[in-house]
Structures are given as C-alpha cells and as structure tokens.
N, CA, C and O atoms as a GROMACS GRO file, in nm:
protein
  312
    1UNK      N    1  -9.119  14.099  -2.138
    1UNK     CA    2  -9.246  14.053  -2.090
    1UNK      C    3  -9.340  14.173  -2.073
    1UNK      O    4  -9.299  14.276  -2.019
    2UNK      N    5  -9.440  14.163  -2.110
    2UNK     CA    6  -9.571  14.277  -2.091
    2UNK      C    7  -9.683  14.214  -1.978
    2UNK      O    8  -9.695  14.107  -1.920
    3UNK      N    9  -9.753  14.335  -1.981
    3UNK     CA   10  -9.865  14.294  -1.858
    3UNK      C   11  -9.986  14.376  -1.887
    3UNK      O   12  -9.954  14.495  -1.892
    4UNK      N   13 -10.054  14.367  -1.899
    4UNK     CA   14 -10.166  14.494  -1.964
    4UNK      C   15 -10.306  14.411  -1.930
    4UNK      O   16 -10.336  14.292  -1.916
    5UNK      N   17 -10.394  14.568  -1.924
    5UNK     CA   18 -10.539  14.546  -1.897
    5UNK      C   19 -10.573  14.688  -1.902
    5UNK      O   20 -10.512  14.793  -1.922
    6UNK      N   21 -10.721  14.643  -1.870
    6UNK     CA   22 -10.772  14.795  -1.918
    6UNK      C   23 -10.838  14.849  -1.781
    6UNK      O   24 -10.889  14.789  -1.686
    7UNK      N   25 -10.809  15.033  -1.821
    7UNK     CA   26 -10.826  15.097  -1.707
    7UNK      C   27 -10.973  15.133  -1.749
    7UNK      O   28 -11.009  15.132  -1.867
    8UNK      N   29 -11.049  15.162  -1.653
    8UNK     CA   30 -11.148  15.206  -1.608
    8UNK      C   31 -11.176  15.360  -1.556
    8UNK      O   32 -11.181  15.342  -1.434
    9UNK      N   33 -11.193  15.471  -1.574
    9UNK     CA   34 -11.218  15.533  -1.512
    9UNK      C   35 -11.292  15.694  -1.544
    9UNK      O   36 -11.356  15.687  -1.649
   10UNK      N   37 -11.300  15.827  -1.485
   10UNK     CA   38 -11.378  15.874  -1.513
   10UNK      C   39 -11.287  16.033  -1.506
   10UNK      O   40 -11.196  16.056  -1.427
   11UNK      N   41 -11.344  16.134  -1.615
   11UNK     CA   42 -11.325  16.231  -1.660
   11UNK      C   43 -11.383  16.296  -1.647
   11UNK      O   44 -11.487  16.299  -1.712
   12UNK      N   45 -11.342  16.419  -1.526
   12UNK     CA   46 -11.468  16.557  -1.464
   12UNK      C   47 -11.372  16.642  -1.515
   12UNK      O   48 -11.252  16.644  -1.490
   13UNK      N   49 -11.464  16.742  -1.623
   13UNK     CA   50 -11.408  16.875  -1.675
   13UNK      C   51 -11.464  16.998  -1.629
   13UNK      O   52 -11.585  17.022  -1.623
   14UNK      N   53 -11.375  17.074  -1.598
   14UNK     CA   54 -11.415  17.249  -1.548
   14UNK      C   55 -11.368  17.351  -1.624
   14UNK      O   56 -11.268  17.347  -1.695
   15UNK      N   57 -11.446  17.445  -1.608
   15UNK     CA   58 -11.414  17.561  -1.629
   15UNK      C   59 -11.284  17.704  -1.499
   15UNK      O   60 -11.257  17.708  -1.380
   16UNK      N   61 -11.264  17.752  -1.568
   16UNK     CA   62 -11.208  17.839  -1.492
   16UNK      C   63 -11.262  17.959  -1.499
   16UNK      O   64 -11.355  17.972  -1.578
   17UNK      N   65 -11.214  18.088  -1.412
   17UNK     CA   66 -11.345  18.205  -1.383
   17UNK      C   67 -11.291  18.246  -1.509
   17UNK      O   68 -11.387  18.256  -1.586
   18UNK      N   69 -11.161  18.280  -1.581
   18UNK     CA   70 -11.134  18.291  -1.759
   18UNK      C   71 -11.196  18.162  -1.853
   18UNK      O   72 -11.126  18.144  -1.953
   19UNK      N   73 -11.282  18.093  -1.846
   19UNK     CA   74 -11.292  18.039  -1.918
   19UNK      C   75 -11.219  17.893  -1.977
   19UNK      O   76 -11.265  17.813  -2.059
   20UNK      N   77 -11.106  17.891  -1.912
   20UNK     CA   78 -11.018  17.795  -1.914
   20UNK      C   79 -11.072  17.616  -1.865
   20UNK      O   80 -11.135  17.594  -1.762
   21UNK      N   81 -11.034  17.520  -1.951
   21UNK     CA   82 -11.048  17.415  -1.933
   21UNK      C   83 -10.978  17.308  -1.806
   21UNK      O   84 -10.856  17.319  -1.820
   22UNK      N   85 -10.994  17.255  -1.742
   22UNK     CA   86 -10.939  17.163  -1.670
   22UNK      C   87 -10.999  17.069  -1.594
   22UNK      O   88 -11.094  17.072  -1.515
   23UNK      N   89 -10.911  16.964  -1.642
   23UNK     CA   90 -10.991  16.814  -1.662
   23UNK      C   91 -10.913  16.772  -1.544
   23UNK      O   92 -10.798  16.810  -1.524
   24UNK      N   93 -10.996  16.672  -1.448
   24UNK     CA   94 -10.940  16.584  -1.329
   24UNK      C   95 -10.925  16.433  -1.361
   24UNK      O   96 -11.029  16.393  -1.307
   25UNK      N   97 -10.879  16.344  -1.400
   25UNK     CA   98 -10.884  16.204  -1.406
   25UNK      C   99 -10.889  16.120  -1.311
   25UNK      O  100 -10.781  16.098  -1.257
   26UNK      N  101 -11.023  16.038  -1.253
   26UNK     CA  102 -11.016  15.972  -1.151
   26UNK      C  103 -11.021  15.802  -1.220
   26UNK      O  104 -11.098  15.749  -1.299
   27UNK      N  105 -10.871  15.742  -1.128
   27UNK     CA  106 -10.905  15.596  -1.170
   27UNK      C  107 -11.007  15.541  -1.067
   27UNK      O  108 -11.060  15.575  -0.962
   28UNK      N  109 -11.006  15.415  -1.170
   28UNK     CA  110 -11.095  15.334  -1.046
   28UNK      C  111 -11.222  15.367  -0.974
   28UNK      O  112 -11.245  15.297  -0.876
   29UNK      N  113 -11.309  15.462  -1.005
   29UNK     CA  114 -11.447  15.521  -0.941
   29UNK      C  115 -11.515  15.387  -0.904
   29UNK      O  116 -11.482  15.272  -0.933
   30UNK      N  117 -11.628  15.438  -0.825
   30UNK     CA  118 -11.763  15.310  -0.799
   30UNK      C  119 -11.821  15.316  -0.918
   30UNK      O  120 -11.847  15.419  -0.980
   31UNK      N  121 -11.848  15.174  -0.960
   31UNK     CA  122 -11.924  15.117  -1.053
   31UNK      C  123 -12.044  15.187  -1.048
   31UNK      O  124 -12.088  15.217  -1.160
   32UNK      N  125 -12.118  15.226  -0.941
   32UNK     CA  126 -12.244  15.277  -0.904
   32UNK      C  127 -12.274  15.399  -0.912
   32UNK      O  128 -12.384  15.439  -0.872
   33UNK      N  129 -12.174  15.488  -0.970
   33UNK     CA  130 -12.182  15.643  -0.957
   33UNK      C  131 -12.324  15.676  -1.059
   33UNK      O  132 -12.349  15.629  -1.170
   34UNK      N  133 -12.405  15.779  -0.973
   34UNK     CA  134 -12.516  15.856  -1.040
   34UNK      C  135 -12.478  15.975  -1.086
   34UNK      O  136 -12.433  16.057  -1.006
   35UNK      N  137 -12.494  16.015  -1.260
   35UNK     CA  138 -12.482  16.164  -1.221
   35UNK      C  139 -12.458  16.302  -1.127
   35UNK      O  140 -12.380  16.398  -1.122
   36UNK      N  141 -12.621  16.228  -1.031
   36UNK     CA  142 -12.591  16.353  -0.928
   36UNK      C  143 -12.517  16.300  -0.856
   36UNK      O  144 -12.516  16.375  -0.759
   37UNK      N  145 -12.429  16.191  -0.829
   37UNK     CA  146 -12.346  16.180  -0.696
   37UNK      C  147 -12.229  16.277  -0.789
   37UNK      O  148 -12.189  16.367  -0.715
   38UNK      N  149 -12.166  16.285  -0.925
   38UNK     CA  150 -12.093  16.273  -0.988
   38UNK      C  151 -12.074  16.495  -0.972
   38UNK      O  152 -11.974  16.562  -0.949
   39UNK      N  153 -12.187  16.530  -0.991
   39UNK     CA  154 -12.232  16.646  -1.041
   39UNK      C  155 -12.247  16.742  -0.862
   39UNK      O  156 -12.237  16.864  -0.854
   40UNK      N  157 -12.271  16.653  -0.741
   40UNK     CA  158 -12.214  16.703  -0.599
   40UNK      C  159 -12.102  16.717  -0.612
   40UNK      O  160 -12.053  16.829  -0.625
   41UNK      N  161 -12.012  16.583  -0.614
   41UNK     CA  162 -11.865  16.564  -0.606
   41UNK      C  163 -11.807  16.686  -0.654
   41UNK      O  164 -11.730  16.749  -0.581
   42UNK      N  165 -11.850  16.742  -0.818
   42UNK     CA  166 -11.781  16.838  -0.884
   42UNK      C  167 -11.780  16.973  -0.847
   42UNK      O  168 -11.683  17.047  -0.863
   43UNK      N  169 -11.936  17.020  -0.776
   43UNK     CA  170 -11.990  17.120  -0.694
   43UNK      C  171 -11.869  17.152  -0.547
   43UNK      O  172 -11.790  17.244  -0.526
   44UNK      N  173 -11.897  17.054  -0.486
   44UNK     CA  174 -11.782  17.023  -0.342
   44UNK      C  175 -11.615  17.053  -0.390
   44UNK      O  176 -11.525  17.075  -0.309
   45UNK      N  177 -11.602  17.051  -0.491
   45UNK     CA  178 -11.482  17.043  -0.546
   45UNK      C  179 -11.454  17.177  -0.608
   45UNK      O  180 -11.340  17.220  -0.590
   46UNK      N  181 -11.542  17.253  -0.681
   46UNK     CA  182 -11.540  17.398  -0.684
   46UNK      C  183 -11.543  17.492  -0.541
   46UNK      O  184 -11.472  17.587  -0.510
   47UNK      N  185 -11.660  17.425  -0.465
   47UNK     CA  186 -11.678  17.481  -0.306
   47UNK      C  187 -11.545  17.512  -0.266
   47UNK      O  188 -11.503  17.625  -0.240
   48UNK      N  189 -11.458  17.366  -0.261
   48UNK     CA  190 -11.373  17.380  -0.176
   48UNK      C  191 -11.219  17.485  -0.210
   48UNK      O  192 -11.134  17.508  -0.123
   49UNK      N  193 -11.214  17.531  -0.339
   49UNK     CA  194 -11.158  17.598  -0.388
   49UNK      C  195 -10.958  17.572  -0.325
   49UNK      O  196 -10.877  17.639  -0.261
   50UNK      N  197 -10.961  17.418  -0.403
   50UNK     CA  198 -10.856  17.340  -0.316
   50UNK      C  199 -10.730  17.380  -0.462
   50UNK      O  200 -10.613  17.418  -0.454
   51UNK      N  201 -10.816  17.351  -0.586
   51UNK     CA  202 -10.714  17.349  -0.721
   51UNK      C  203 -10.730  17.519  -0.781
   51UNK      O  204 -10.833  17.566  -0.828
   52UNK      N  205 -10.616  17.582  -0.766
   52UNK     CA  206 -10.580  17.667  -0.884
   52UNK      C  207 -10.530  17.586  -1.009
   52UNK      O  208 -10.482  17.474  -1.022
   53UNK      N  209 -10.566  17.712  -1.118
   53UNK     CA  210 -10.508  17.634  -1.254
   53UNK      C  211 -10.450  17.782  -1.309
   53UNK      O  212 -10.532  17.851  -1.370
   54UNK      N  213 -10.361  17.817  -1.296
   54UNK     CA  214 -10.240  17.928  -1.366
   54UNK      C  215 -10.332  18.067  -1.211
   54UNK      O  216 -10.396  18.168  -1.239
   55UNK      N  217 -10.304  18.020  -1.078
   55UNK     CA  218 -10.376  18.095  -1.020
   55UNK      C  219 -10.503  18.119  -0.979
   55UNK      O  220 -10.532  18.178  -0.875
   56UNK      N  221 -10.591  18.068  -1.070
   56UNK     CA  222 -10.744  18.066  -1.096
   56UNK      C  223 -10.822  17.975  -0.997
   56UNK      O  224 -10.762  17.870  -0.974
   57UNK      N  225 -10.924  17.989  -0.943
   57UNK     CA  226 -10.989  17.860  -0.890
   57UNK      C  227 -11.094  17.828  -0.988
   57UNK      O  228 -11.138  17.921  -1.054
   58UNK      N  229 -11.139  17.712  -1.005
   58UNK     CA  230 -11.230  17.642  -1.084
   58UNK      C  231 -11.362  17.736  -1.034
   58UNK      O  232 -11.393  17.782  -0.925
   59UNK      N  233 -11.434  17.744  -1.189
   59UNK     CA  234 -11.554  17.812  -1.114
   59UNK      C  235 -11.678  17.764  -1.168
   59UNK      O  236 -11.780  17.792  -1.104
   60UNK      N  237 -11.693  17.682  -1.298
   60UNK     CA  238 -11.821  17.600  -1.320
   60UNK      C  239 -11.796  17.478  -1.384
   60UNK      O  240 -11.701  17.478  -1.462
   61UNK      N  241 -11.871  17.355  -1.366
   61UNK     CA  242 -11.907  17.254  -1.474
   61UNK      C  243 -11.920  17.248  -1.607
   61UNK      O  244 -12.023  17.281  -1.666
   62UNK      N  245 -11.804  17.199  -1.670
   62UNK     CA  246 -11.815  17.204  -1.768
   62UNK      C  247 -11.870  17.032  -1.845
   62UNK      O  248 -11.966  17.015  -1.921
   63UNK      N  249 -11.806  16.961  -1.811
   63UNK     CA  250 -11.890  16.745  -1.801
   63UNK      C  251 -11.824  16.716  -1.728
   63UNK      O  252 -11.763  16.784  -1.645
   64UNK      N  253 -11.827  16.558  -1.754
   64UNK     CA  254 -11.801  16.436  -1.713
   64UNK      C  255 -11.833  16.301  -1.766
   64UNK      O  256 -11.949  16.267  -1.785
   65UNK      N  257 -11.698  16.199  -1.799
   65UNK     CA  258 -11.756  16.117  -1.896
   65UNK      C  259 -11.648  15.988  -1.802
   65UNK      O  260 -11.586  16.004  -1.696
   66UNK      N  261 -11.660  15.849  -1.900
   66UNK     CA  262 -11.613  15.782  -1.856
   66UNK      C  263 -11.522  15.743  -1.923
   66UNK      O  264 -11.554  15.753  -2.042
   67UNK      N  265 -11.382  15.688  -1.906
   67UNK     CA  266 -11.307  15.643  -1.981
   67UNK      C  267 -11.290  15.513  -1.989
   67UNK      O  268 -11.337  15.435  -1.905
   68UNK      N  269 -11.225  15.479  -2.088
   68UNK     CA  270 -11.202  15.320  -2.108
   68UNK      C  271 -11.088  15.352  -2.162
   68UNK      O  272 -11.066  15.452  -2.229
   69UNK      N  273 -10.981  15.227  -2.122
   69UNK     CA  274 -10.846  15.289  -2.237
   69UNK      C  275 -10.743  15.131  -2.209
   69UNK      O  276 -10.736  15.076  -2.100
   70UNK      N  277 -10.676  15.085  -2.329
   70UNK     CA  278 -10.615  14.952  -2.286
   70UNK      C  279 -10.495  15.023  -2.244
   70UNK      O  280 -10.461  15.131  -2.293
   71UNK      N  281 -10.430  14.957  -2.149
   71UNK     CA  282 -10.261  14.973  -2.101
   71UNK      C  283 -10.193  14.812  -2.114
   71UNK      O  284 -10.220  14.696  -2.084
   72UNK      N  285 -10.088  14.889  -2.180
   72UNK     CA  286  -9.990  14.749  -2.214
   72UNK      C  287  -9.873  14.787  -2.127
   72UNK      O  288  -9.790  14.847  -2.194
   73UNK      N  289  -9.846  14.777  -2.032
   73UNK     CA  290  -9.711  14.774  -1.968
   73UNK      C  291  -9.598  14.691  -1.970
   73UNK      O  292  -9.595  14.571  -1.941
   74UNK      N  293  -9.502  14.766  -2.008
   74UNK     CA  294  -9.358  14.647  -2.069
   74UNK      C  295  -9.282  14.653  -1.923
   74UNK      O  296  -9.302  14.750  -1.850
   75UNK      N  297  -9.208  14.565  -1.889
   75UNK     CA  298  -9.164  14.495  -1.748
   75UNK      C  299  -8.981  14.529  -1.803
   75UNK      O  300  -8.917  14.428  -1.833
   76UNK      N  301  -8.933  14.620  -1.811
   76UNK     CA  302  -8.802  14.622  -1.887
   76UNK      C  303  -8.741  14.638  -1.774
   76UNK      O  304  -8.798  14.704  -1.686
   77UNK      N  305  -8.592  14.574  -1.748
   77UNK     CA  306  -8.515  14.588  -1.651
   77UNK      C  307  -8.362  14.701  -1.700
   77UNK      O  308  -8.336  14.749  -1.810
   78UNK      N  309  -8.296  14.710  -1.583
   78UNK     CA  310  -8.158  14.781  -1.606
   78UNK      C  311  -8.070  14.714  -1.602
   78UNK      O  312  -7.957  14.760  -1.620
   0.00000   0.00000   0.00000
C-alpha cells in the first residue's frame, strides 16, 4: 500500500566566509512569506551564527526558492 502527496516547501541558500554553499530546507513555511520576511529570517540566521559548515559560520545570502516535489511513500512491514 502507498500513501503520497506533495510537499511544499522552501529552499534558503548560503554562502560560507570560503565561499562554500549551504542550503537549509524548510518544510511546510507560511503560505504568506514576503521576500523580506524570507531575506530577515536568513540575515537572523547568519546573525545568530548557530550553523557551522566544515567549522565555518555562514556569512552571506546566496537565494531562496520554493520547492514543490511529489512523495510516494510505500507502507512496507517486517
């Protein structure tokens, strides 16, 4: 038996002080998000200097987009 639907959600990418990429995946966001609420969030999130990435803290904006993606989940037992 399967179960599937589609996820919703949103893709904030950074930079690192090398240059390095790293992407956050948030499910489920508000329908209502503005850029700039989107583009604080990412700011507050460099501020807070909470994520290293190989040591590094995030140090600029690189985007942010939205995802769409189907999930089919299979229900398999043991």
């Amino acid at each position: 038996m399967r179960k599937g639907g589609i996820n919703n959600g949103k893709s904030i990418t950074f930079k690192t002080e090398s240059d390095k990429n790293y992407t956050l995946n948030v499910d489920a966001p508000k329908d209502s998000l503005t850029e700039q609420e989107i583009s604080d969030a990412m700011v507050a999130i460099i501020d807070s200097d909470v994520f290293l990435v190989r040591g590094e803290p995030l140090a600029t904006i690189k985007g942010a987009q939205i995802v769409d993606r189907q999930v089919t989940e299979y229900l398999v037992q043991a």
